[in-house]
BAKOL-84144 format. One record per residue (C-alpha): residue in one letter; x, y, z. Coordinates in steps of 0.2 Angstrom, whole numbers, padded with zeros to 4 digits, always signed. Layout:
BEGIN
AXYZ...
//
This chain:
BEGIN
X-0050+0066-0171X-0066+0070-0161X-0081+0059-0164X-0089+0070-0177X-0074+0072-0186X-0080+0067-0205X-0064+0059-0209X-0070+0045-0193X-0073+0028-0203X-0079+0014-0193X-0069+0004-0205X-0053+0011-0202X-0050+0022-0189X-0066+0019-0177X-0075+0036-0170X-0072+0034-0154X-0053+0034-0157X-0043+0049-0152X-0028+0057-0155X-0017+0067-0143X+0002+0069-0141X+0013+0071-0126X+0025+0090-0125X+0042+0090-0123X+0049+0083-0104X+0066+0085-0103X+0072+0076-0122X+0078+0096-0125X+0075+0111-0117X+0060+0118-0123X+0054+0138-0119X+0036+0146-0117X+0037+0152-0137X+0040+0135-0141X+0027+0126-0132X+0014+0136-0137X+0018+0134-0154X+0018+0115-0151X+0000+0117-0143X-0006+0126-0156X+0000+0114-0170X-0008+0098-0160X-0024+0110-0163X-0019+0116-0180X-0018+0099-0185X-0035+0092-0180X-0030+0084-0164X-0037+0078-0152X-0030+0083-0134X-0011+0088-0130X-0003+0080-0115X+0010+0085-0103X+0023+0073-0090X+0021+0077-0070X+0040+0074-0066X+0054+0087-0057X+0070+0080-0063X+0081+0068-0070X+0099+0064-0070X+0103+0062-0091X+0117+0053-0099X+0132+0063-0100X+0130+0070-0081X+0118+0082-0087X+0102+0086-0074X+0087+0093-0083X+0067+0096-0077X+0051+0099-0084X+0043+0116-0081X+0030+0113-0068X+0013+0104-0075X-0001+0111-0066X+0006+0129-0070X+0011+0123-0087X-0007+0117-0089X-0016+0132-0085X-0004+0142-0098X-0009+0129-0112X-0027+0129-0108X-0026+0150-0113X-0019+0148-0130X-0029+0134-0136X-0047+0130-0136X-0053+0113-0142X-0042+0101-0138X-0042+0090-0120X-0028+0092-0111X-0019+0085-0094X-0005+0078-0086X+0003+0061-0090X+0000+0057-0077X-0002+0067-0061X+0009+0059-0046X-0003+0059-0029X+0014+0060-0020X+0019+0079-0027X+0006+0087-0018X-0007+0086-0005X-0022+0078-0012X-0034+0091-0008X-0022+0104-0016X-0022+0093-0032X-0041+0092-0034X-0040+0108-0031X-0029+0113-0044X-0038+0101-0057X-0053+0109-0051X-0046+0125-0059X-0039+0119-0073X-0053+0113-0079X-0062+0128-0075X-0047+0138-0087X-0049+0125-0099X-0068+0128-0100X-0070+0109-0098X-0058+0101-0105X-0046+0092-0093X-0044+0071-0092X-0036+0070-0075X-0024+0055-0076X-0016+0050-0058X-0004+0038-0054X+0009+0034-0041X+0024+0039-0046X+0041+0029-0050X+0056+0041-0054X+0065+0041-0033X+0079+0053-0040X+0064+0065-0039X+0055+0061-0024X+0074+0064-0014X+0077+0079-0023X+0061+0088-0018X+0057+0079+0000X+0044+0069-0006X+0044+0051+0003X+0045+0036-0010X+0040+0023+0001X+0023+0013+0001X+0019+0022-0015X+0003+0015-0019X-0003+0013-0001X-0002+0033+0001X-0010+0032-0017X-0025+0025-0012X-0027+0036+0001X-0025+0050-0010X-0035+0045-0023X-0051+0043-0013X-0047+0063-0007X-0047+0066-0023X-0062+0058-0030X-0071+0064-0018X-0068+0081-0020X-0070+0080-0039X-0087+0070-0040X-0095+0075-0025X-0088+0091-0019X-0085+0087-0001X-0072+0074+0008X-0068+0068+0026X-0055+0056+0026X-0044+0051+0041X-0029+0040+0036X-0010+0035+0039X-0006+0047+0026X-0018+0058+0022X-0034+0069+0034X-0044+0080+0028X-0060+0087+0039X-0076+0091+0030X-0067+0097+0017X-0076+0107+0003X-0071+0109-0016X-0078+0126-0021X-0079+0134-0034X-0083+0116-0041X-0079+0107-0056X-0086+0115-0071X-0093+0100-0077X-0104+0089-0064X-0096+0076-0058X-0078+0084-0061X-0065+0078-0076X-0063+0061-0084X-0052+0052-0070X-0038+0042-0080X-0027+0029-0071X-0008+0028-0076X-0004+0009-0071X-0008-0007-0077X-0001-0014-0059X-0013-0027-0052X-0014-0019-0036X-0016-0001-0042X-0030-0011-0055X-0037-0014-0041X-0037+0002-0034X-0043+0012-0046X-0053+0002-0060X-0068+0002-0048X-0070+0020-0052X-0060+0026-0066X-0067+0031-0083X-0051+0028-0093X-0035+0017-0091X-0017+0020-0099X-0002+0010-0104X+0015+0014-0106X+0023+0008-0123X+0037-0003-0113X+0020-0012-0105X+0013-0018-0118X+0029-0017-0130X+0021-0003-0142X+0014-0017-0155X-0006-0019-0159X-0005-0038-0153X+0003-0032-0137X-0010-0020-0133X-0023-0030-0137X-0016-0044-0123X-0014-0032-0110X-0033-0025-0114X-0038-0041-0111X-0030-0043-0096X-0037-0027-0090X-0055-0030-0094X-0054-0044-0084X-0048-0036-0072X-0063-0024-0072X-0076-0037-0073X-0068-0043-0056X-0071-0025-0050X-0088-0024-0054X-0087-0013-0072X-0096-0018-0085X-0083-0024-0102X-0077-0008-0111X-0087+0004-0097X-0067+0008-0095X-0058+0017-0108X-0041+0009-0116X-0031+0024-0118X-0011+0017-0124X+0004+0029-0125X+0013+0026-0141X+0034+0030-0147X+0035+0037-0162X+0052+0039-0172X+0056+0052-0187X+0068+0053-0198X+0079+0063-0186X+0075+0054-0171X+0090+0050-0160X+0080+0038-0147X+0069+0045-0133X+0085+0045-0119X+0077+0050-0100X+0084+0048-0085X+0094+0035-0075X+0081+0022-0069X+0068+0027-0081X+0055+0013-0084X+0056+0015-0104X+0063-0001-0112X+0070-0005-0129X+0055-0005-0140X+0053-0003-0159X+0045+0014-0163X+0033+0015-0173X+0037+0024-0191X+0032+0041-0192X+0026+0041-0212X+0010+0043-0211X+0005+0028-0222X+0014+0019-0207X+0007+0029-0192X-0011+0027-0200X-0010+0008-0198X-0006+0007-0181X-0018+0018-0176X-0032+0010-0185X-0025-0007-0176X-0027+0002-0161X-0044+0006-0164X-0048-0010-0168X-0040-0019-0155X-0052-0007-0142X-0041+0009-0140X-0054+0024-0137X-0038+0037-0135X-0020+0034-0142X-0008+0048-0134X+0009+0047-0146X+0026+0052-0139X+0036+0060-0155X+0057+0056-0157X+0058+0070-0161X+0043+0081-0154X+0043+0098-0165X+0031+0106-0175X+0035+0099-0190X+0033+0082-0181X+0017+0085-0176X+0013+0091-0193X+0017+0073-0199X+0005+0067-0185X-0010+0078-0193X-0004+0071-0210X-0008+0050-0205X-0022+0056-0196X-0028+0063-0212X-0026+0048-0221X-0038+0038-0210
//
C-alpha cells in the first residue's frame, strides 16, 4: 500500500509500510503470459512493488536443473505492462556483470520504468551458478565492495574513476542518466557484518532473508536492532536506513518453497496465508519498524496474490 493509500492506519498497518511480492524463480516453470499476468495482479491488488530473483541456475531435488529467465531483461518487460508499482531484483549479484554495465542497465530500467526501480545489490552465494557461467566465487564481498562504489558512483553522481584488484573504470560517464536525481533507491541484500559495513554508510534501505531472522515479528525486531546499531556506528542517523524483510508465505496448496542444493533457505514456519493471519504479521512488521515487507508466496499464482490483496485489505 502506498503512503496515501486510505486504508493506511497508523494503528495498524503504519503508512510507511509497504507491500510487494517476489515472481516465480525456479519453484515451476513460469512463461511470459504468465508472468505478466502475475504483474498485473500485484498491481491489480493494490500492491505495492513486484520483485524478481537475480540467479542462473540450480540443481533441484530429483536431478532436475532449472533457471530463471534473466532479470535485467525480465525487468524491462515487467516495467511495460505495469505502471505503478516499484519493482527490481531481489537482489542484483555485483558478480554477474561488470559494474559499469549494471548501473548502466538500472540506469535504463528506471528510465523504462519511468522511475520506479529500488536497486537491491548484494554478493551473491549460490557457486553452482558462478561455475556454470564463468563467474569467479572467490572473495565475494571484497570484489563487492569494489563494485558497489562503481556503481554508486555512476548512479548518484553520474561519473566514476575507480582503479582496483577487480574492477577499473577511466572517467567513466553514466548518460542518459538516471531519471530521478541522484539515481534509484539503493537496497543492500545482507545483514553480514562485513558487508553492513560496506554498505550501510550509503544505502537507503536494508533487507533480510526469512532464514535470517526466522520469519517471526520478534526475530525481525532483534535483527533490526542489531542493524541500527550497526548504522549508528557508520554514521546514519536511527531509522535514516530502511528495514525492508522478505517473508515465506504458505497456502493451502503449498508444497514447501524447495531451491537448489546449497540454497541458504532454512526450515522456517511460514507464515499463513488467510488473510486475518497474514494481516497480523504485517501490522507486527510495521510496528516492529519494517518500512517495506517483500512476501515470497508457496505457492505464487494469481489466485495467491489475490489472497495477498485480500489481508492487505483488511488492515
Amino acid at each position: 500500500m502506498s503512503e496515501s493509500s486510505p486504508s493506511s492506519s497508523p494503528g495498524r498497518l503504519g503508512p510507511r509500510l509497504r507491500v510487494g511480492v517476489q515472481l516465480p524463480e525456479v519453484e515451476r516453470r513460469v512463461e511470459w503470459p504468465e508472468m505478466f499476468d502475475l504483474a498485473r495482479a500485484a498491481e491489480d491488488v493494490g500492491l505495492d512493488s513486484i520483485w524478481l530473483g537475480d540467479h542462473l541456475l540450480y540443481d533441484l531435488p530429483g536431478g532436475v536443473t532449472r533457471g530463471p529467465w534473466e532479470v535485467w531483461t525480465s525487468l524491462a518487460a515487467l516495467a511495460t505492462v505495469t505502471s505503478r508499482v516499484e519493482l527490481g531484483p531481489f537482489v542484483a549479484s555485483t558478480s554477474f556483470h561488470a559494474p559499469a554495465m549494471l548501473a548502466k542497465m538500472a540506469a535504463t530500467v528506471d528510465a523504462i520504468s519511468g522511475g520506479r526501480l529500488v536497486l537491491g545489490v548484494g554478493a551473491g552465494w549460490n557457486e553452482r551458478e558462478y561455475r556454470a557461467f564463468g563467474f569467479p566465487f572467490d572473495q565475494r564481498v571484497a570484489r563487492f565492495e569494489e563494485a558497489f562504489t562503481v556503481i554508486r558512483q555512476l548512479l548518484r553522481e553520474g561519473r566514476s574513476d575507480v582503479r582496483g584488484r577487480f574492477h577499473a573504470v577511466e572517467d567513466c560517464v553514466l548518460d542518459p542518466p538516471p531519471s530521478r536525481p541522484g539515481g534509484p533507491p539503493l537496497m543492500l541484500g545482507s545483514v553480514g557484518p562485513r558487508m553492513l559495513r560496506i554498505g550501510l554508510p550509503h544505502v537507503d534501505l536494508w533487507n533480510t532473508w526469512w532464514s535470517d531472522y526466522g520469519n517471526t515479528v520478534e526475530g525481525f525486531a532483534a535483527l533490526r536492532e542489531r542493524v541500527e546499531a550497526a548504522a549508528e556506528e557508520a554514521g546514519r542517523r536511527p531509522a535514516e536506513v530502511g528495514a525492508t524483510a522478505a517473508v515465506l508465505v504458505r497456502f493451502g496448496k503449498g508444497r514447501g518453497r524447495v531451491m537448489g542444493e546449497g540454497d541458504h533457505n532454512t526450515a522456517v514456519d511460514p507464515v499463513p496465508g488467510e488473510p486475518a493471519a497474514l494481516a497480523e504479521h504485517l501490522a507486527g512488521l510495521a510496528e516492529a519498524g519494517a518500512v517495506h515487507a517483500q512476501l515470497v508466496l508457496d505457492p505464487i499464482t494469481v489466485e495467491s496474490i489475490h489472497e495477498v490483496g485480500r489481508a492487505v485489505a483488511l488492515l
